[in-house]
C-alpha positions as CSV (number, residue, x, y, z in Angstrom):
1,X,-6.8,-6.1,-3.2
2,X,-8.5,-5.5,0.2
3,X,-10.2,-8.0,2.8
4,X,-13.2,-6.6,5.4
5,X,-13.3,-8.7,8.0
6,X,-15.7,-7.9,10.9
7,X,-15.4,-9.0,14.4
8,X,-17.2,-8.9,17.6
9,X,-16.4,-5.7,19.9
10,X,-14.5,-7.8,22.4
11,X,-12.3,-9.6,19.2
12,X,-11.0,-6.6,18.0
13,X,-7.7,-6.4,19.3
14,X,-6.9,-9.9,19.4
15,X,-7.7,-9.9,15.5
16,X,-5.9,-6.5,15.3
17,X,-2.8,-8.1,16.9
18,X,-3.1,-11.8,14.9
19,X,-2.9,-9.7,11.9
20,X,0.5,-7.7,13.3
21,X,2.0,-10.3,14.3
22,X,1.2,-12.5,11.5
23,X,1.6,-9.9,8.9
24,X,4.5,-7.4,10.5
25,X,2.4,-4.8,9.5
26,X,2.3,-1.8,11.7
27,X,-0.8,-0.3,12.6
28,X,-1.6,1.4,8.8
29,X,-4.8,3.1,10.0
30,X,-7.6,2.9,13.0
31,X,-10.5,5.1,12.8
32,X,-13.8,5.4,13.6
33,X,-16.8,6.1,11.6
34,X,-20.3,7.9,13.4
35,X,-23.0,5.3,12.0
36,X,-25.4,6.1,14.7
37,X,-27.7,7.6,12.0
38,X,-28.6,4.5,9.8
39,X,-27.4,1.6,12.4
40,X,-27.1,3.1,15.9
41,X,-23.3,2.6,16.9
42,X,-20.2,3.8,16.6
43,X,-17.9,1.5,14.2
44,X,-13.9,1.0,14.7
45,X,-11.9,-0.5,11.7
46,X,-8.0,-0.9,11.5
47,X,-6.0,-1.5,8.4
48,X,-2.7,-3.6,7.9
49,X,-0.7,-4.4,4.8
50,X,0.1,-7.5,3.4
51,X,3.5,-8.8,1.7
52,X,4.7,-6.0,-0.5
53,X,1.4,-4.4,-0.1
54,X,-0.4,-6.1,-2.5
55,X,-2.9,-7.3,0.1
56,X,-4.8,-5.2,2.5
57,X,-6.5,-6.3,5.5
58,X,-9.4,-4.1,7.2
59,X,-10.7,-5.2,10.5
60,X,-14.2,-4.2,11.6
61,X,-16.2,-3.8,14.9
62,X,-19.3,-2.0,16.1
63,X,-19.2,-0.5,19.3
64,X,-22.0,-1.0,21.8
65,X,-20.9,1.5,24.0
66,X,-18.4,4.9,23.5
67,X,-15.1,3.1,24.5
68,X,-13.1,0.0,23.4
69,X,-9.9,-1.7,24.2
70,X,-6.7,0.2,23.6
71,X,-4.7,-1.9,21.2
72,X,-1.8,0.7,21.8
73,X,-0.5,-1.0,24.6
74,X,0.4,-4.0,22.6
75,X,0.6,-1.9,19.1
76,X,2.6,1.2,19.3
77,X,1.8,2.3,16.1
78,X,-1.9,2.7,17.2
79,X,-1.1,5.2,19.8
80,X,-1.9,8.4,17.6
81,X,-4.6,7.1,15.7
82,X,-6.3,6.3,19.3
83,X,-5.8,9.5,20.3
84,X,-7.0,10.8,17.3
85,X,-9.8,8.9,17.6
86,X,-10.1,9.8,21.3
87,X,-10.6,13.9,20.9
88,X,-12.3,13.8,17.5
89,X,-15.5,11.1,18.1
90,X,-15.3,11.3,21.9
91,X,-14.7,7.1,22.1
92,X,-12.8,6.4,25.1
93,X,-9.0,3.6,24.7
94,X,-9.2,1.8,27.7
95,X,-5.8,1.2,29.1
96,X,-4.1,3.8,26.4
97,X,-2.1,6.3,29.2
98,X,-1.7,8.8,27.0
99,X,-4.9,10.9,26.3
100,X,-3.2,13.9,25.2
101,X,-5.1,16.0,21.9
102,X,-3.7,15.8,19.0
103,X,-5.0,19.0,17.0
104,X,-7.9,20.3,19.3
105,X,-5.8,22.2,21.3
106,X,-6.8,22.5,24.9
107,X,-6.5,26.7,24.8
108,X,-9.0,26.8,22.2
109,X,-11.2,23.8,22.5
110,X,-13.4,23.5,25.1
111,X,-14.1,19.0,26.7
112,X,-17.1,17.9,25.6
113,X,-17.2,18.6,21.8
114,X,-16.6,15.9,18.9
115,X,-15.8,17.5,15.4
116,X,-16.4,14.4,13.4
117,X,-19.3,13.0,15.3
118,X,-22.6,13.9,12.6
119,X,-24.4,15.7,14.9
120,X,-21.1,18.3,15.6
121,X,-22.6,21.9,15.9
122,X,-19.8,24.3,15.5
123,X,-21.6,27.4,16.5
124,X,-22.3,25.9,19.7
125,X,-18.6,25.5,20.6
126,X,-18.5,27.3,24.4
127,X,-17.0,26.0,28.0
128,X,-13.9,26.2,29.6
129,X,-11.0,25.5,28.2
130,X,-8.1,23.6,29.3
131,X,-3.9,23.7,29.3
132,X,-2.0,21.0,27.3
133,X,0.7,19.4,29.6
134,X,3.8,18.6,28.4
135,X,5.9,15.4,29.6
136,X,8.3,15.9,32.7
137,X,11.9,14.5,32.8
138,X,12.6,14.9,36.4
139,X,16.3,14.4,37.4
140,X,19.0,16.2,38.9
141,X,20.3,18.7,35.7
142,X,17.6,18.0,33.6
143,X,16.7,21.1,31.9
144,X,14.3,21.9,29.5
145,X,14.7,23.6,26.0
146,X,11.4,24.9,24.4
147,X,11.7,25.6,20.2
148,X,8.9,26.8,18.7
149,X,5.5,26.8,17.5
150,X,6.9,30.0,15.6
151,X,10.2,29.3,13.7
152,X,12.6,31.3,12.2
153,X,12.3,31.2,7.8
154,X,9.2,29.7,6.2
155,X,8.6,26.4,8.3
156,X,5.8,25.4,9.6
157,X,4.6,26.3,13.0
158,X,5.0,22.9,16.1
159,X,6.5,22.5,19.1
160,X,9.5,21.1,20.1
161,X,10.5,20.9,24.0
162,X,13.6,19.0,24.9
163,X,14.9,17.5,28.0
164,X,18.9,17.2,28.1
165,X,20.9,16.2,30.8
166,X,24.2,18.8,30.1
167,X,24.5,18.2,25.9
168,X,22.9,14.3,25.2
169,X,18.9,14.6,24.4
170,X,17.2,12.3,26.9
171,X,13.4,13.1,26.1
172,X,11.4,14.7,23.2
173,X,8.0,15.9,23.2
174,X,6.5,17.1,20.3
175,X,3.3,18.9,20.1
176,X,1.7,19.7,16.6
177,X,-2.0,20.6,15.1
178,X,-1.0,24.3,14.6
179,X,-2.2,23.7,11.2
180,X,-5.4,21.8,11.7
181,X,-8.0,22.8,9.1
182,X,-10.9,19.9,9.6
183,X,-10.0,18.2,6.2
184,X,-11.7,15.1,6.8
185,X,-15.2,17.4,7.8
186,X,-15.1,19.2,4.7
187,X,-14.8,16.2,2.6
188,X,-17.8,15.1,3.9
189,X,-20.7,15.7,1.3
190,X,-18.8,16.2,-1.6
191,X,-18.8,13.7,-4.7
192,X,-15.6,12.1,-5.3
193,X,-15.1,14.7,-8.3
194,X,-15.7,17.6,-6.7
195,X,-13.5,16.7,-3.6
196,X,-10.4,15.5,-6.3
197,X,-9.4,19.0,-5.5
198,X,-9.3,19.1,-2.2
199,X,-7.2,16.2,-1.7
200,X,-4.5,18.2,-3.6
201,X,-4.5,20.6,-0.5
202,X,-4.0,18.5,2.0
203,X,-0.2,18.6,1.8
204,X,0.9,21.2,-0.7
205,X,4.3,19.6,-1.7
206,X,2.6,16.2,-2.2
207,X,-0.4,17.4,-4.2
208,X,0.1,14.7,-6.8
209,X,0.3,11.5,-4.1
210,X,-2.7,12.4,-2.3
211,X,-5.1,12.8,-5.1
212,X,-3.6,9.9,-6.8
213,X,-4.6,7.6,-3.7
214,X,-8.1,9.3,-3.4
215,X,-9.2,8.1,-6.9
216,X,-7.9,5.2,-6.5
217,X,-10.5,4.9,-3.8
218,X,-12.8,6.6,-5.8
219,X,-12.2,4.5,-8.9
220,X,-12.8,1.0,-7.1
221,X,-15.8,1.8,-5.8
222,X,-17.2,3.4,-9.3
223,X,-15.4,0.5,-11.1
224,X,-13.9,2.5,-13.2
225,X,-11.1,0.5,-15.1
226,X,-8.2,3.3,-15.6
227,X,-6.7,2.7,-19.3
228,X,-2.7,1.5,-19.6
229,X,-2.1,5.0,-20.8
230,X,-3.1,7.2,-17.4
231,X,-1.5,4.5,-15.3
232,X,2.0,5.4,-16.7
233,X,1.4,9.3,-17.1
234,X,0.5,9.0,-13.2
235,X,3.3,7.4,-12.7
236,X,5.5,10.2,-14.6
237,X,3.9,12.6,-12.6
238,X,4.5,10.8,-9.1
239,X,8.0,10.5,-10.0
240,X,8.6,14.1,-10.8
241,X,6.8,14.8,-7.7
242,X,9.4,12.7,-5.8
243,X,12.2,14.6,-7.9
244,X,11.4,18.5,-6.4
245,X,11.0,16.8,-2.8
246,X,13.9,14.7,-2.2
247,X,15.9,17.6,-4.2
248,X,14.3,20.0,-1.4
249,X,15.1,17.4,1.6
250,X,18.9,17.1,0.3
251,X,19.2,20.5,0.0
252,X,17.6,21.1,3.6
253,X,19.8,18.4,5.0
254,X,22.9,20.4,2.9
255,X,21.5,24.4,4.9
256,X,20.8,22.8,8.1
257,X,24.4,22.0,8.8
258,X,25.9,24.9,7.0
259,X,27.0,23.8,3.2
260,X,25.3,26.6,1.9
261,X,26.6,26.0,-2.1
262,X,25.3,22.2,-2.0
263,X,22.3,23.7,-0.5
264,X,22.2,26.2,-3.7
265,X,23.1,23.7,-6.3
266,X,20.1,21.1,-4.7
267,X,17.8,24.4,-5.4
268,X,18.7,24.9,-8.6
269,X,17.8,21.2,-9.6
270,X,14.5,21.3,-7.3
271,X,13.3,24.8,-9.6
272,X,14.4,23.1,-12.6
273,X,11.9,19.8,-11.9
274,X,9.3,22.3,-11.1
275,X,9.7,24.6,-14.2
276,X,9.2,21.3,-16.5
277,X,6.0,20.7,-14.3
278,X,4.5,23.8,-14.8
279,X,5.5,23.7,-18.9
280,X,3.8,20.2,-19.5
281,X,1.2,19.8,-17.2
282,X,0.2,23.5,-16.1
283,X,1.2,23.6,-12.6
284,X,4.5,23.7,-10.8
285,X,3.0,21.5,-8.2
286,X,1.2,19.2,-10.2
287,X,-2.2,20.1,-9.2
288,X,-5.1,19.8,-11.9
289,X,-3.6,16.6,-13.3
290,X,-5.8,13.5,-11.6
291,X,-9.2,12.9,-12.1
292,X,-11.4,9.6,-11.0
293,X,-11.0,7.3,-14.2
294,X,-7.3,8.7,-14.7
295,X,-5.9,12.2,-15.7
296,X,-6.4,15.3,-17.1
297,X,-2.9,15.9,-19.2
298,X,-1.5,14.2,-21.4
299,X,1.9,14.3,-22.7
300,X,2.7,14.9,-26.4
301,X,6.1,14.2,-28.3
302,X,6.6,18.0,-27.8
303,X,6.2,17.7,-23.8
304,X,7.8,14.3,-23.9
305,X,11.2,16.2,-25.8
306,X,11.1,19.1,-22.9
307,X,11.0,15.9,-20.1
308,X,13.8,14.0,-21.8
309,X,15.9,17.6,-22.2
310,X,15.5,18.2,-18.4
311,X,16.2,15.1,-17.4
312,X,19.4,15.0,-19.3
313,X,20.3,18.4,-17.7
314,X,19.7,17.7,-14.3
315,X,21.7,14.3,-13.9
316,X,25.2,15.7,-14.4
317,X,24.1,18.3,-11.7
318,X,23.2,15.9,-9.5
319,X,25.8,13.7,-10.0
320,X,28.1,16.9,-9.0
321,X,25.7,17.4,-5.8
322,X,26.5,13.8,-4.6
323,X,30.5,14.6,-5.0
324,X,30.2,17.9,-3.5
325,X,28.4,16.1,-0.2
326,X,30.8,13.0,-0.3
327,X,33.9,14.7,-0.8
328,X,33.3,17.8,2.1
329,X,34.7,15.5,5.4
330,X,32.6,18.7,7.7
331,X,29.4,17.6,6.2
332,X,30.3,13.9,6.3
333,X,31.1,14.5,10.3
334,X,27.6,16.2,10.7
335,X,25.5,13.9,9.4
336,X,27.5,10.1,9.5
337,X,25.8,8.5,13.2
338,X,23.8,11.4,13.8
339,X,20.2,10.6,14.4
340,X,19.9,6.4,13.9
341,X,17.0,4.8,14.4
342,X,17.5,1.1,14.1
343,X,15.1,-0.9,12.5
344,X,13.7,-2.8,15.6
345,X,12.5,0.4,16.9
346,X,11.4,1.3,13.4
347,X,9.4,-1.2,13.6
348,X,7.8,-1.1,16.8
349,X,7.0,2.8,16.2
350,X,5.3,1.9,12.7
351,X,7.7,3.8,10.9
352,X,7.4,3.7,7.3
353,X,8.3,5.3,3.7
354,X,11.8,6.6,3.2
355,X,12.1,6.6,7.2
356,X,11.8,3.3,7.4
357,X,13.5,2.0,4.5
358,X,16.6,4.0,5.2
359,X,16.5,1.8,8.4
360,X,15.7,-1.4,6.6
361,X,12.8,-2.0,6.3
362,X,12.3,-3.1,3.3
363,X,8.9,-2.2,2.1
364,X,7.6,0.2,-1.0
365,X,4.5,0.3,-2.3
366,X,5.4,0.9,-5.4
367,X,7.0,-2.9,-5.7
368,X,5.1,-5.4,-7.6
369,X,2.6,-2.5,-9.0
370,X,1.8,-1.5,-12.7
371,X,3.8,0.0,-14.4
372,X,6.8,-0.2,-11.6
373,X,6.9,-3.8,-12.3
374,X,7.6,-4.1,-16.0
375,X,10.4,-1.1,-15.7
376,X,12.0,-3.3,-13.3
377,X,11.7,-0.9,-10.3
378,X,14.3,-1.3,-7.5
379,X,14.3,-0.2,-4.3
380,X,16.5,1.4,-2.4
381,X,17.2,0.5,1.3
382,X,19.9,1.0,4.3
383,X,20.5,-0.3,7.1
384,X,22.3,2.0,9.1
385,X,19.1,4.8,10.2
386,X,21.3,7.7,10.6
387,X,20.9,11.1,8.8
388,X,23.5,9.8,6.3
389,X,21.4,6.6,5.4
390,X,18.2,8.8,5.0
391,X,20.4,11.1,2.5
392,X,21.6,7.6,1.0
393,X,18.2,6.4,0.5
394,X,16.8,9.6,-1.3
395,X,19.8,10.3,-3.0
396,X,19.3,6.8,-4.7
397,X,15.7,7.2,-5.4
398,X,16.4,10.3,-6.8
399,X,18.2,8.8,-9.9
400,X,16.0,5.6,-9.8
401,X,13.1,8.4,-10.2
402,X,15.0,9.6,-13.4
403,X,15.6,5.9,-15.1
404,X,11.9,5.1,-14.4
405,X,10.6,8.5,-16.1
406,X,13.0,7.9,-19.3
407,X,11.8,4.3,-19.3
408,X,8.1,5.3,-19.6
409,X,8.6,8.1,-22.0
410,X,10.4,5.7,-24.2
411,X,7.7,2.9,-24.2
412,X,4.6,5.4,-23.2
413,X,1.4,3.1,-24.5
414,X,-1.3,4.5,-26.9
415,X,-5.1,4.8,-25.9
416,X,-7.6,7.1,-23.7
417,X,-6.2,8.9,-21.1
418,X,-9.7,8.5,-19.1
419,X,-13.2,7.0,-18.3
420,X,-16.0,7.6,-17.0
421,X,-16.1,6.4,-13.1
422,X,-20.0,5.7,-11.7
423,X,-21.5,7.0,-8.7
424,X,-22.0,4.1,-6.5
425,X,-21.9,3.4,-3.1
426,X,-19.4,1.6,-1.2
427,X,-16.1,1.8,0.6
428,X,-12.2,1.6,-0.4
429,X,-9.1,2.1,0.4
430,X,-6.4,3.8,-2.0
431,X,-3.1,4.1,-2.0
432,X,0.2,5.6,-3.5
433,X,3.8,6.0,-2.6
434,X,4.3,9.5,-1.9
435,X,8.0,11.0,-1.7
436,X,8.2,10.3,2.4
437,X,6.0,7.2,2.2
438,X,2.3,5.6,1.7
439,X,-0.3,7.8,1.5
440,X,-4.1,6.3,2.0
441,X,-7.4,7.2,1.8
442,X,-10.1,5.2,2.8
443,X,-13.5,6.6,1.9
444,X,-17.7,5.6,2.6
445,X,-19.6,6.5,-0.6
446,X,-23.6,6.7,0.3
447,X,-26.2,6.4,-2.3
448,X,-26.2,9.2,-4.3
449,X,-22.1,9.3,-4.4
450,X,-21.7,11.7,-1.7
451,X,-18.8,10.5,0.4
452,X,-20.3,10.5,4.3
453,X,-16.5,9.9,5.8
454,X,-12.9,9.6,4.6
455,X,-10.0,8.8,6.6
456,X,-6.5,10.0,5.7
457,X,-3.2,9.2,6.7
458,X,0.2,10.9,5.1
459,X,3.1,9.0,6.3
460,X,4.6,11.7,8.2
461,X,1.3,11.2,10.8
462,X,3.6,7.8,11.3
463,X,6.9,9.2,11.3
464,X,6.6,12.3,14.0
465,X,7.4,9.2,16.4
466,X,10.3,8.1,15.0
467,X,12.0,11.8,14.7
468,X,11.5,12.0,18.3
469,X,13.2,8.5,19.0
470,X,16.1,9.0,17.1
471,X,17.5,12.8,18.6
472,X,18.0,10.1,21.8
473,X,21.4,11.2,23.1
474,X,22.2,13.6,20.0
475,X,22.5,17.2,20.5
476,X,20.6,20.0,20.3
477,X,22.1,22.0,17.6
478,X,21.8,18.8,15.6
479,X,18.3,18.6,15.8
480,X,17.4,20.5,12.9
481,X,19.1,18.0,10.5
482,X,17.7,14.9,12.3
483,X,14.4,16.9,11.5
484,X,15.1,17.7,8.1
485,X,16.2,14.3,6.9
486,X,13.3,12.9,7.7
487,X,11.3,15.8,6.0
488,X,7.8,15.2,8.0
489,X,4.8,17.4,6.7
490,X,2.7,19.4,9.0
491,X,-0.2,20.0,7.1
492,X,-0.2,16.4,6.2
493,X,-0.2,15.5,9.5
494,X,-2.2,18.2,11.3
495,X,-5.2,17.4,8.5
């Protein structure tokens, strides 16, 4: 359930911050919206969640002029989306001191040009362009360490440049968009079904997630009324999404510090969770499946038998992955205090998903929802925000993943599978609880069912802070399992 509530210009941030503080809700989203065509003004809105997410606040204001209030200075979790908002519609945060770009990067962009504005000309893209200027640690024996865009193996290209002082990390600046590929542009124009699949590009290891929370947008503004059935199959699928990633993460976490045959054994459970995707739904990745008005695939008693015979398979193995990490006291060293965030600054940084909750905060939004409710869902939580607590936490879900899927193959409901969703116009917000966290979409249907904008936010866009925060006095060489147990996206966040 969602509220729109729409303020003056000069109310906005004292609404934004009643409902923070009131709520404890982290900045979910802020973006802007181009409206000058049909109403003459630039619009603002900024989302927060309710308790346990099962009420959603959405504050509105029209801007009379191309700036507004920063609400980052009280609102940490705003900071990104203001700069976001800053290099892509050209709206000026007053008071915000960092106006750094996000994805338009300086060498290639010139000032001056808006990509999500409407009247954006991309062949008309000329002028100088500028340098990007990384923060300065200045200090007797500070030195500087720059790692990457271009890494070593298959990951994704961004740049990491740290300040130490001898060994301890004092500062980290990270500097991403490598992947930028204008996803919100090219959503623009398309109906909700044709753009179904390109919300499964957006982040390729979270296919599933993100086109789950677009027709969930989709579907409350068509008021399509998704039958009992779907909802539990998309909950399968979610789940077995969640399996391959947190198998990948413990494996990473497993390679990054050496344990090569718990990094092997982690890989042979991750390709086993993918086989069984690609046998019942036609895709390893789980691409193909939704569809506004609910899915695609179903699955039969033969599909249902393959699920329940992998399932069985892989929770012996896992159960021997968890011993083989507990019992090594070299990995245990590695990754026990390494890299804690505690929960305070969790929560100022707006932290959330498996991040957070491995710091304790205690928010899933998958609590309270059908079908989690009736299998009697639990979440998992720690509280002490190391590397070891984020292993905790997805180790946990891991086998909570399992239970649910037997559960709802055991007591899958009868009935369609689909319906038909209308084209209407309107706005919504959707949401589902990807592997790291919540991914949204909020999308702006006009009158013929095209959408004109849609805003997306994968959880790693709020998480980049935190992996930055919590190398703080760790070293160097244990960077890359700070980075891997949080697991962040690129794509997802470059967008």
């Amino acid at each position: 359930m969602e509220e729109n509530i729409e303020v003056k210009p000069e109310e906005f941030k004292q609404t934004c911050l009643k409902f923070h503080n009131e709520l404890r809700s982290p900045v979910m989203m802020l973006f802007a919206c181009d409206e000058r065509a049909e109403r003459g003004v630039f619009c603002l809105r900024a989302v927060f969640a309710g308790t346990f997410a099962r009420r959603w606040f959405i504050v509105k204001a029209d801007l009379p002029a191309p700036e507004f209030e920063s609400i980052a200075t009280e609102i940490y979790s705003a900071n990104l989306f203001e700069r976001e908002i800053k290099e892509m519609f050209g709206l000026e945060p007053k008071g915000n001191p960092d106006s750094r770009r996000l994805r338009l990067h300086d060498e290639v962009w010139p000032e001056g040009f808006y990509p999500l504005r409407k009247d954006f000309d991309a062949t008309k893209v000329a002028g100088e362009k500028g340098k990007y200027v990384f923060n300065k640690v200045e200090g007797e024996g500070i030195f500087e360490v720059p790692v990457g865009p271009v890494h070593a193996g298959i990951i994704a290209p961004g740049h990491f440049r740290f300040s130490a002082a001898g060994e301890p990390i004092i500062d980290l600046d990270i500097r991403l968009g490598f992947t930028h590929r204008g996803v919100e542009k090219l959503f623009e124009g398309k109906t909700p079904a044709e753009a179904v699949k390109l919300s499964e590009c957006v982040a390729g290891d979270s296919a599933f997630a993100h086109s789950l929370a677009f027709c969930r947008a989709a579907e409350k503004i068509g008021g399509a009324v998704v039958p009992e059935r779907a909802i539990v199959l998309r909950a399968i699928f979610l789940e077995l999404e969640r399996l391959t990633s947190h198998a990948a993460g413990i494996g990473g976490i497993a390679l990054d510090v050496g344990f090569s045959a718990a990094a092997a054994y982690a890989s042979i459970i991750k390709e086993a969770v993918h086989e069984v995707n690609g046998q019942i739904s036609g895709s390893r990745f789980l691409k193909g499946i939704n569809t506004v008005g609910g899915v695609l695939k179903d699955i039969d008693e033969e599909k249902k038998d393959l699920l329940i015979k992998i399932l069985t398979a892989i929770s012996p193995d896992f159960r021997k992955l968890k011993d083989l990490l507990g019992s090594s006291v070299s990995f245990m060293d590695r990754v026990e205090t390494t890299g804690r965030l505690s929960k305070k600054v969790a929560e100022d940084l707006g932290v959330v998903g498996l991040a957070g909750r491995a710091s304790g905060i205690g928010l899933d939004f998958r609590k309270g929802s059908r079908p989690y409710a009736t299998a009697g869902f639990q979440m998992m939580t720690r509280a002490e925000g190391d590397v070891l607590a984020r292993l905790n936490v997805r180790m946990a879900e891991f086998e909570e993943s399992i239970r649910l899927i037997r559960y709802w193959l055991d007591n899958l409901p009868g009935g369609e599978i689909s319906v038909r969703s209308e084209n209407k116009s309107g706005t919504a917000l959707g949401v589902a609880e990807g592997a790291r966290g919540p991914v949204l979409y909020w999308i702006d249907l006009d009158g013929t069912g095209a959408i004109r904008r849609a805003k997306i936010v994968d959880p790693s866009f709020h998480n980049w802070p935190g992996l930055s925060y919590a190398v703080h006095d760790n070293i160097i060489p244990d960077f890359p399992v700070c980075n891997k147990s949080f697991d962040l996206s690129y794509s997802g966040n470059d967008l």
